[in-house]
C-alpha positions, 0 to 999 in steps of 0.5 A: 500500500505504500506508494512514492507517486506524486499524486497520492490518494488517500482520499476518497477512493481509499477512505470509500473502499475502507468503508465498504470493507468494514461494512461487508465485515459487519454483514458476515458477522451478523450471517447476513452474506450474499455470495456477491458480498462475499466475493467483494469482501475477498477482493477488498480484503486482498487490496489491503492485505498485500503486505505486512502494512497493508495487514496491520490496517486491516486488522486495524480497521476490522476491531470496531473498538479501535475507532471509538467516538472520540479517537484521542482518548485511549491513542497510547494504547493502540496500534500504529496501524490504528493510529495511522488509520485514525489520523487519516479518517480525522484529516478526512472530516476536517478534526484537525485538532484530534489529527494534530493530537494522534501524529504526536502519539506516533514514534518515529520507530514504528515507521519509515525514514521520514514517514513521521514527518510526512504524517505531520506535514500532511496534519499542517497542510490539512489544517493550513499551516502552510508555513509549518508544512514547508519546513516540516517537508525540509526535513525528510530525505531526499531518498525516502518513500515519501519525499516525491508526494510530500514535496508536492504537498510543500510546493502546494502550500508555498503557492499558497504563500506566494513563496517564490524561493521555496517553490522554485527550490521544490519545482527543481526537484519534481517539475519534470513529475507534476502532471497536466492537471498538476500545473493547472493546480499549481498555477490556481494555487499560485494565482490566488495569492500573487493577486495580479503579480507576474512571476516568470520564473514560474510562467516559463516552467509550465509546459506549453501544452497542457493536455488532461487526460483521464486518470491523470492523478492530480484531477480530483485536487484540482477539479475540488479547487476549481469548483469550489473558486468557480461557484462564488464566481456564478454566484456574483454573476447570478447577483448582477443580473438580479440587479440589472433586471431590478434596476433596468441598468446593465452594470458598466464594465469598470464596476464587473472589471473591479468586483473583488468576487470576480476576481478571484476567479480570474485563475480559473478563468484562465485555466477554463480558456486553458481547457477550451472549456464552457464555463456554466454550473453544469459543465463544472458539476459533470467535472466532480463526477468522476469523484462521485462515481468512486463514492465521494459524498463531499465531492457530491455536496459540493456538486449539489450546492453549486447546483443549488446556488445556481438555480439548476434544480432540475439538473440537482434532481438528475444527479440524485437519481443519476447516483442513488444513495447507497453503501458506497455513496452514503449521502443520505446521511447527511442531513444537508445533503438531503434537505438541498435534494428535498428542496430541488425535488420540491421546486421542479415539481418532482416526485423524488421529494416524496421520497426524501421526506421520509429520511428527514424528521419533523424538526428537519423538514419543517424549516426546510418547508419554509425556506423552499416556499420562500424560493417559490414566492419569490420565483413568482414575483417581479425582479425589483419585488423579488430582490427585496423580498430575498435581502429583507428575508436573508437579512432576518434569517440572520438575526434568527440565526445568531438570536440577536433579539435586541437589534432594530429590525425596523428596515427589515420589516420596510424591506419586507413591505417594500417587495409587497408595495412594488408587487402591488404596483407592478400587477395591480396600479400600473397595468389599471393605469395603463387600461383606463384613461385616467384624465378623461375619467378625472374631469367627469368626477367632482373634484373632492370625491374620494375616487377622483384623488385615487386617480390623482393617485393612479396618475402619478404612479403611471410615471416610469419609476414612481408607484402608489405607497400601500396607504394609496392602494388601500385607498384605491381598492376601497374605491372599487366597489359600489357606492349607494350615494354616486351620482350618476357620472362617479356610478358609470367612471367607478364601472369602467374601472371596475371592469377594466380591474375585472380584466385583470383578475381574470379567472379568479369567481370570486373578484370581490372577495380576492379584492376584500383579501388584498385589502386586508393584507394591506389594512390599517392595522397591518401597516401600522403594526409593522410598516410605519412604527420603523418608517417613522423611527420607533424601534421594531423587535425580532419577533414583530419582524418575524410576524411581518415575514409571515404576513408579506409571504402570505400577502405575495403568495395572494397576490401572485395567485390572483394577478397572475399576469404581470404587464 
C-alpha cells in the first residue's frame, strides 16, 4: 500500500473502499452474506492485505473498538496501524485538532525514514499551516518513500504563500513529475495569492501544452479547487443580473472589471480558456463526477450546492437519481445533503421529494418547508419585488440565526413591505393605469370625491419609476366597489374601472372577495403594526419582524395567485 507517486490518494477512493470493507465485515458477522458480498469482501480484503502494512490496517480497521467516538482518548494504547488509520479518517472530516493530537502519539520507530514527518506535514497542510508544512517537508530525505508526494504537498502550500524561493527550490526537484492537471493546480494555487503579480520564473516552467487526460492523478485536487473558486464566481454573476433586471441598468464594465468576487476567479478563468472549456454550473458539476462515481459524498455536496446556488434544480434532481444513495455513496446521511435534494425535488415539481421526506424528521423538514416556499414566492414575483423580498428575508434569517433579539429590525420589516408595495404596483396600479384613461375619467368626477384623488393617485404612479405607497392602494381598492350615494357620472367612471380591474383578475369567481383579501393584507392595522412604527423611527423587535415575514409571504403568495399576469 505504500506508494512514492506524486499524486497520492488517500482520499476518497481509499477512505470509500475502507468503508465498504468494514461494512461487508459487519454483514458476515451478523450471517447476513450474499455470495456477491462475499466475493467483494475477498477482493477488498486482498487490496489491503498485500503486505505486512497493508495487514496491520486491516486488522486495524476490522476491531470496531479501535475507532471509538472520540479517537484521542485511549491513542497510547493502540496500534500504529490504528493510529495511522485514525489520523487519516480525522484529516478526512476536517478534526484537525484530534489529527494534530494522534501524529504526536506516533514514534518515529514504528515507521519509515521520514514517514513521521510526512504524517505531520500532511496534519499542517490539512489544517493550513502552510508555513509549518514547508519546513516540516525540509526535513525528510531526499531518498525516502515519501519525499516525491510530500514535496508536492510543500510546493502546494508555498503557492499558497506566494513563496517564490521555496517553490522554485521544490519545482527543481519534481517539475519534470507534476502532471497536466498538476500545473493547472499549481498555477490556481499560485494565482490566488500573487493577486495580479507576474512571476516568470514560474510562467516559463509550465509546459506549453497542457493536455488532461483521464486518470491523470492530480484531477480530483484540482477539479475540488476549481469548483469550489468557480461557484462564488456564478454566484456574483447570478447577483448582477438580479440587479440589472431590478434596476433596468446593465452594470458598466469598470464596476464587473473591479468586483473583488470576480476576481478571484480570474485563475480559473484562465485555466477554463486553458481547457477550451464552457464555463456554466453544469459543465463544472459533470467535472466532480468522476469523484462521485468512486463514492465521494463531499465531492457530491459540493456538486449539489453549486447546483443549488445556481438555480439548476432540475439538473440537482438528475444527479440524485443519476447516483442513488447507497453503501458506497452514503449521502443520505447527511442531513444537508438531503434537505438541498428535498428542496430541488420540491421546486421542479418532482416526485423524488416524496421520497426524501421520509429520511428527514419533523424538526428537519419543517424549516426546510419554509425556506423552499420562500424560493417559490419569490420565483413568482417581479425582479425589483423579488430582490427585496430575498435581502429583507436573508437579512432576518440572520438575526434568527445568531438570536440577536435586541437589534432594530425596523428596515427589515420596510424591506419586507417594500417587495409587497412594488408587487402591488407592478400587477395591480400600473397595468389599471395603463387600461383606463385616467384624465378623461378625472374631469367627469367632482373634484373632492374620494375616487377622483385615487386617480390623482393612479396618475402619478403611471410615471416610469414612481408607484402608489400601500396607504394609496388601500385607498384605491376601497374605491372599487359600489357606492349607494354616486351620482350618476362617479356610478358609470367607478364601472369602467371596475371592469377594466375585472380584466385583470381574470379567472379568479370570486373578484370581490380576492379584492376584500388584498385589502386586508394591506389594512390599517397591518401597516401600522409593522410598516410605519420603523418608517417613522420607533424601534421594531425580532419577533414583530418575524410576524411581518409571515404576513408579506402570505400577502405575495395572494397576490401572485390572483394577478397572475404581470404587464
Amino acid at each position: 500500500m505504500r506508494s512514492s507517486s506524486l499524486h497520492p490518494d488517500p482520499g476518497p477512493t481509499t477512505i470509500a473502499a475502507i468503508t465498504l470493507l468494514g461494512h461487508y465485515h459487519k454483514l458476515m458477522k451478523r450471517d447476513a452474506f450474499s455470495p456477491i458480498n462475499f466475493r467483494r469482501y475477498k477482493l477488498l480484503y486482498s487490496l489491503f492485505n498485500g503486505s505486512a502494512r497493508g495487514s496491520e490496517m486491516v486488522n486495524a480497521l476490522l476491531n470496531e473498538e479501535n475507532f471509538p467516538i472520540d479517537p484521542t482518548l485511549d491513542a497510547d494504547d493502540v496500534t500504529p496501524a490504528t493510529l495511522r488509520m485514525r489520523l487519516i479518517i480525522a484529516v478526512e472530516k476536517g478534526g484537525y485538532d484530534d489529527a494534530s493530537f494522534l501524529v504526536g502519539r506516533l514514534d518515529e520507530v514504528d515507521h519509515d525514514p521520514g514517514e513521521r514527518a510526512f504524517l505531520r506535514a500532511l496534519v499542517a497542510y490539512a489544517s493550513g499551516k502552510f508555513e509549518r508544512t514547508i519546513k516540516l517537508v525540509e526535513g525528510i530525505p531526499l531518498d525516502a518513500i515519501d519525499r516525491p508526494k510530500s514535496a508536492w504537498m510543500a510546493a502546494k502550500a508555498a503557492a499558497l504563500l506566494a513563496d517564490r524561493t521555496s517553490l522554485d527550490r521544490l519545482l527543481d526537484e519534481i517539475a519534470d513529475r507534476i502532471s497536466p492537471f498538476g500545473w493547472l493546480h499549481l498555477i490556481e494555487l499560485l494565482g490566488r495569492s500573487l493577486d495580479g503579480q507576474d512571476y516568470p520564473e514560474f510562467r516559463d516552467r509550465v509546459p506549453q501544452r497542457l493536455v488532461g487526460r483521464p486518470g491523470d492523478p492530480a484531477y480530483e485536487e484540482w477539479a475540488t479547487l476549481h469548483v469550489q473558486t468557480m461557484r462564488p464566481y456564478l454566484a456574483r454573476l447570478w447577483e448582477i443580473i438580479a440587479a440589472a433586471e431590478a434596476s433596468g441598468d446593465a452594470p458598466s464594465a469598470e464596476a464587473i472589471v473591479s468586483d473583488a468576487a470576480l476576481q478571484q476567479a480570474d485563475p480559473a478563468l484562465f485555466v477554463e480558456h486553458v481547457l477550451g472549456r464552457k464555463t456554466g454550473a453544469k459543465e463544472l458539476a459533470e467535472l466532480l463526477d468522476p469523484m462521485i462515481a468512486k463514492g465521494s459524498v463531499s465531492a457530491f455536496r459540493a456538486c449539489i450546492e453549486m447546483l443549488s446556488d445556481a438555480g439548476e434544480f432540475e439538473i440537482v434532481v438528475r444527479y440524485a437519481n443519476r447516483f442513488p444513495h447507497n453503501q458506497a455513496l452514503p449521502w443520505h446521511r447527511e442531513l444537508d445533503i438531503v434537505g438541498a435534494l428535498y428542496s430541488a425535488a420540491v421546486l421542479s415539481d418532482d416526485r423524488l421529494s416524496r421520497r426524501l421526506k421520509r429520511l428527514m424528521l419533523p424538526d428537519r423538514l419543517e424549516p426546510l418547508v419554509g425556506a423552499v416556499r420562500r424560493v417559490q414566492i419569490a420565483r413568482r414575483l417581479a425582479p425589483m419585488g423579488r430582490t427585496s423580498f430575498l435581502s429583507a428575508a436573508a437579512e432576518l434569517d440572520h438575526v434568527k440565526a445568531t438570536d440577536d433579539q435586541w437589534r432594530d429590525c425596523g428596515l427589515i420589516s420596510l424591506g419586507l413591505f417594500r417587495a409587497l408595495e412594488l408587487e402591488l404596483n407592478v400587477r395591480l396600479a400600473k397595468p389599471l393605469a395603463a387600461r383606463i384613461d385616467v384624465s378623461a375619467l378625472r374631469v367627469r368626477l367632482p373634484n373632492r370625491s374620494a375616487l377622483a384623488s385615487s386617480l390623482n393617485d393612479l396618475r402619478q404612479a403611471s410615471r416610469p419609476g414612481r408607484g402608489l405607497m400601500v396607504g394609496n392602494m388601500r385607498d384605491l381598492l376601497k374605491e372599487l366597489y359600489p357606492n349607494p350615494d354616486d351620482d350618476a357620472a362617479t356610478r358609470a367612471v367607478r364601472q369602467e374601472i371596475r371592469c377594466e380591474l375585472d380584466t385583470l383578475l381574470g379567472a379568479v369567481i370570486d373578484k370581490d372577495g380576492a379584492l376584500n383579501d388584498v385589502g386586508n393584507m394591506i389594512s390599517a392595522a397591518v401597516v401600522g403594526r409593522f410598516r410605519n412604527p420603523p418608517a417613522h423611527g420607533q424601534f421594531l423587535r425580532m419577533g414583530d419582524a418575524l410576524e411581518a415575514l409571515r404576513h408579506v409571504e402570505g400577502a405575495l403568495e395572494l397576490i401572485t395567485s390572483i394577478f397572475t399576469k404581470a404587464e
